[in-house]
C-alpha positions in Angstrom: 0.0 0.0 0.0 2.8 2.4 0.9 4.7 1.4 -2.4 1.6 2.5 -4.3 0.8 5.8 -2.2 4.3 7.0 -1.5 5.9 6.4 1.4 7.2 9.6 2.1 3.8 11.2 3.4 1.1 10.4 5.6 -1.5 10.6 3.1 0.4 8.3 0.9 -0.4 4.6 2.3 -4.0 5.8 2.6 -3.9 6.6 -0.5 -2.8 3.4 -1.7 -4.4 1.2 0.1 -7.9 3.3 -1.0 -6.9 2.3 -4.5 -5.9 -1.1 -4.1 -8.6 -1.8 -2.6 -11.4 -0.2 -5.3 -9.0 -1.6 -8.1 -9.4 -5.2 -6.7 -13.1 -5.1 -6.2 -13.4 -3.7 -9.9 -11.3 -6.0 -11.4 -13.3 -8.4 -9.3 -16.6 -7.9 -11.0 -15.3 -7.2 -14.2 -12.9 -10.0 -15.1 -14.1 -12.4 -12.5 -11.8 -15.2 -11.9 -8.3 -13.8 -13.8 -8.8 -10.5 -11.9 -5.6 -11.2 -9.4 -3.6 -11.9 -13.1 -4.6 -8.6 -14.5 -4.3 -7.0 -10.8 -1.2 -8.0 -10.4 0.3 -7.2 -13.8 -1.2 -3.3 -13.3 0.6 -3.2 -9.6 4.2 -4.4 -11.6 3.3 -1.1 -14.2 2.4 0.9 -11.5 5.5 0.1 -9.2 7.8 0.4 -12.9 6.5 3.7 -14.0 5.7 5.4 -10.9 8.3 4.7 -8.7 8.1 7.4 -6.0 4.3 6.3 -5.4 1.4 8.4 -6.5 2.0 11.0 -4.1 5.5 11.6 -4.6 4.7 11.5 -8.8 2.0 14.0 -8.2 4.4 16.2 -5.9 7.3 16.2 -8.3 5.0 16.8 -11.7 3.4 19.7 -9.4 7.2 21.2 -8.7 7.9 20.5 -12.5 4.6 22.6 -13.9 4.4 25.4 -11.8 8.5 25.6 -13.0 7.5 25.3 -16.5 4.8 28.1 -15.6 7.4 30.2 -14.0 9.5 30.2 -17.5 6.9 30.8 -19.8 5.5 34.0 -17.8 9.3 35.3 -17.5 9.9 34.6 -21.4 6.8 36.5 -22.3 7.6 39.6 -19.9 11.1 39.6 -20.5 11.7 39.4 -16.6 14.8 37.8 -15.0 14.2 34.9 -12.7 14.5 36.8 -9.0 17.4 34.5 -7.3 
């Protein structure tokens, strides 16, 4: 659960275990009885491609937007970053 959330915050594991939890009932009524297959294959993706946990992806996209916000405002007014 914290390997899905993030471990690095308290919301995090709640997080995780919130989604593991809904993703295995759905997968559960969808798929019946190969749900733990596909379950388990979309927790290998998820620990492959989102290695910091949800939280910690969201966090770091967040830090990398509002930079990429920060450059296009001071391109189009001509500003110098304030450092």
């Amino acid at each position: 659960m914290a390997i899905i959330g993030g471990s690095g915050t308290i919301i995090g594991p709640m997080l995780g275990a919130g989604v593991l939890q809904l993703l295995g009932y759905l997968l559960n009524l969808w798929l019946g009885s190969v749900w733990q297959l596909v379950f388990g294959l979309i927790y290998i993706l998820l620990v492959l491609f989102v290695p910091y946990g949800l939280v910690g992806t969201w966090q770091q996209r967040s830090l990398q937007i509002r930079a990429g916000w920060e450059r296009l405002i001071q391109m189009l007014t001509g500003r110098r970053p304030i450092r």
